[in-house]
C-alpha positions in Angstrom: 182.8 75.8 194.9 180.0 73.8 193.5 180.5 72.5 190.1 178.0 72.0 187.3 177.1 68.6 186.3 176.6 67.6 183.0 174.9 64.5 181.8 176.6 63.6 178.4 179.9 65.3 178.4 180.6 64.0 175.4 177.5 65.7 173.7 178.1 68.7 175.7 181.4 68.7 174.1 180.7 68.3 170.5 177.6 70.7 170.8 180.0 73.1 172.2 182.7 72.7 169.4 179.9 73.9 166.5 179.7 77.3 168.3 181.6 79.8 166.7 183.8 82.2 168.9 187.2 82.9 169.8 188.5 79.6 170.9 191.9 79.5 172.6 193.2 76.4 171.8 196.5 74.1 174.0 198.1 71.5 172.0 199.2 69.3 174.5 201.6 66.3 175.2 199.2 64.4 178.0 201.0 61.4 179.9 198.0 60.5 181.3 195.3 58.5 179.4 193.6 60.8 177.3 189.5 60.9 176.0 189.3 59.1 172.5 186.7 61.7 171.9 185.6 65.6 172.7 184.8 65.9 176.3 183.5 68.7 178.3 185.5 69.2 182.4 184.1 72.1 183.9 186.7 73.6 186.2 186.4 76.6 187.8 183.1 77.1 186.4 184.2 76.8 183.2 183.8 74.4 180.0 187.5 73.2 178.9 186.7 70.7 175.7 189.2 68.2 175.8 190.1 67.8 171.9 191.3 64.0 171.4 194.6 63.0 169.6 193.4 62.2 165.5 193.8 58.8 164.2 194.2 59.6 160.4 195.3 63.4 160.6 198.4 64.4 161.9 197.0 65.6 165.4 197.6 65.5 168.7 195.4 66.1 171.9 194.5 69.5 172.9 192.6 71.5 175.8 190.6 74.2 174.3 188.5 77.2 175.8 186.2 79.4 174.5 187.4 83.0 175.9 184.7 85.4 174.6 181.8 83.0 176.3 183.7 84.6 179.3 184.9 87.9 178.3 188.9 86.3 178.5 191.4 88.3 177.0 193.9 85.4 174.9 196.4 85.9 177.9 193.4 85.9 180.4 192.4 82.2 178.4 195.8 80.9 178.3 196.4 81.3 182.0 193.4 78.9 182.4 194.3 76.8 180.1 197.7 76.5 182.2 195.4 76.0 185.7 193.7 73.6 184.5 196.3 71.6 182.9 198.4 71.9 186.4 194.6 71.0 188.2 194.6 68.0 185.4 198.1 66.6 186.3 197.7 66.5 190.0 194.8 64.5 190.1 196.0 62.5 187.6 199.7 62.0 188.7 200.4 62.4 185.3 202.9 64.7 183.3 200.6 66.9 181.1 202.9 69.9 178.8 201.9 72.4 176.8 203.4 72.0 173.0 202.2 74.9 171.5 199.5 77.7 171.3 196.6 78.1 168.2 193.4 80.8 168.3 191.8 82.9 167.0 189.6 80.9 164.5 186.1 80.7 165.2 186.2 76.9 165.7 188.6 74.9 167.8 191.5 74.0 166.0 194.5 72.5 167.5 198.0 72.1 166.1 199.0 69.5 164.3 202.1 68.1 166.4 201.9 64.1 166.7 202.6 62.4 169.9 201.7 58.7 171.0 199.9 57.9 174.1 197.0 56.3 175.6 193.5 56.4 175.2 190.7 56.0 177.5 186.7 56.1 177.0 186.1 58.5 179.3 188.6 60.9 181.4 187.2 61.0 185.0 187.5 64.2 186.6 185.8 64.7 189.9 189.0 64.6 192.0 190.4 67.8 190.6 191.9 70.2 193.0 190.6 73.7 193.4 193.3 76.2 194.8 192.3 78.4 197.5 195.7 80.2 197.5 198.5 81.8 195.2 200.6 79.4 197.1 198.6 76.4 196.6 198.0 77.5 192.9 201.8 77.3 192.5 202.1 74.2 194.3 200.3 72.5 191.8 201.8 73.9 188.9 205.3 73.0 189.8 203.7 69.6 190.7 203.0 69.6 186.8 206.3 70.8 185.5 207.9 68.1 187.8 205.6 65.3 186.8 206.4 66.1 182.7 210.1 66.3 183.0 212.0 63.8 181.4 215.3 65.3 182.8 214.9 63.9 186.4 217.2 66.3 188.5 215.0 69.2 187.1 212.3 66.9 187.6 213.9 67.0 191.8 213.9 70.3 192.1 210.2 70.8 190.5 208.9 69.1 193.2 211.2 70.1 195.8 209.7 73.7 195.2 206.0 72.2 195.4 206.8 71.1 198.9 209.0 74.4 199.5 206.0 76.5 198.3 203.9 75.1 200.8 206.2 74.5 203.5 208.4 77.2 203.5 209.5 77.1 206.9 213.0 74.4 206.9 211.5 72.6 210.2 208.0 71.7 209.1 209.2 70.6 205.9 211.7 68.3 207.2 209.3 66.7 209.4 206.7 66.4 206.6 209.5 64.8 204.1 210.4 62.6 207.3 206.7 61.2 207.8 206.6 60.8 204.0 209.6 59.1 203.4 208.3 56.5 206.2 204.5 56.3 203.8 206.6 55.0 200.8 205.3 51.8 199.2 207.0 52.0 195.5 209.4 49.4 195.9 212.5 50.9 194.0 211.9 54.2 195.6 212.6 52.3 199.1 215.6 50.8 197.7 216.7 54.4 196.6 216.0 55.5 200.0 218.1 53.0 202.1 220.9 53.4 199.3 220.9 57.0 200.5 220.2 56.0 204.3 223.5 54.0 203.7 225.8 56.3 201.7 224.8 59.4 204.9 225.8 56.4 207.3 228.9 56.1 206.2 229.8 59.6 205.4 228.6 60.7 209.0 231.1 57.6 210.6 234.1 58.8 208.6 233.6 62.1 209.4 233.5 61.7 212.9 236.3 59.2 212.8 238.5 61.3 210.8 237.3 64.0 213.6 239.0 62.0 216.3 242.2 61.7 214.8 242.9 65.4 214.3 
């Protein structure tokens, strides 16, 4: 899909924010660094504004998108919204979670929920994955929910069901966590990874050796 290019997001974005409609409006907590100010990401061929985190209002950052420029029931809105948050996090390896839900005014108006993260002067954008499948779409959104997680062992099994969702088949997935775990370069995930190595090793030798003594 070929995506429209714009040559001032930023005015894009703030031309775009005077225009009354039915905005549908996500208050978000991004763990990425976020836009300082309103920025235009078409995704999908479609304008999300990405509404920056106030500095003397209690405000936090929000993705907002205007439904009736595409004939978008709120639910219709919302679920892109939710796509392109899950598009958002993947590309940005970054947890990105939805806070809360505003609309309905005729300007863009997120909710005022105050969370500290940080900034950037402009969010690049042009690595962001476009789904061909319901499979891949829900790939990416468990990618998401993983990635936001504080609790890691939901965090686990997030991401567990990303690779499941694609790999569904127990054989290919092994193989693929197999080649991956090989690709690691994060230092304390290797040390994880031998602890583990280690901890099987020794299980697997005092089974058998408790094996031989029956």
């Amino acid at each position: 899909m070929t995506r429209k290019f714009l040559l001032n997001p930023f005015k894009e974005a703030e031309r775009q924010t005077l225009e009354q409609g039915y905005w549908v409006v996500a208050t978000v907590d991004a763990r990425m660094s976020w836009p300082k100010q309103q920025q235009i990401v078409v995704f999908q061929s479609k304008d999300f504004v990405l509404l920056p985190q106030s500095t003397d209002a209690d405000q936090t950052a929000a993705v907002a998108l205007k439904s009736d420029r595409y004939e978008l029931s709120v639910e219709e809105a919302r679920r892109e919204i939710m796509r392109f948050c899950s598009a958002l996090s993947w590309s940005e390896g970054s947890g990105l979670s939805v806070l809360a839900w505003s609309g309905g005014g005729s300007l863009p108006r997120p909710m005022g929920v105050r969370r500290g993260r940080s900034v950037t002067n402009f969010l690049g954008t042009e690595h962001l994955p476009n789904a061909q499948t319901k499979e891949e779409s829900a790939a990416i959104a468990l990618y998401r929910e993983g990635v936001s997680l504080d609790n890691p062992f939901y965090a686990f099994l997030s991401l567990y069901k990303a690779i499941s969702v694609l790999l569904p088949k127990g054989k290919a997935r092994g193989a693929w966590i197999t080649d991956a775990l090989a690709r690691l370069d994060d230092h304390r995930a290797k040390e994880r990874c031998d602890e583990i190595k280690k901890r099987m090793s020794t299980w697997v030798y005092t089974y058998f050796k408790n094996v031989e003594m029956l």
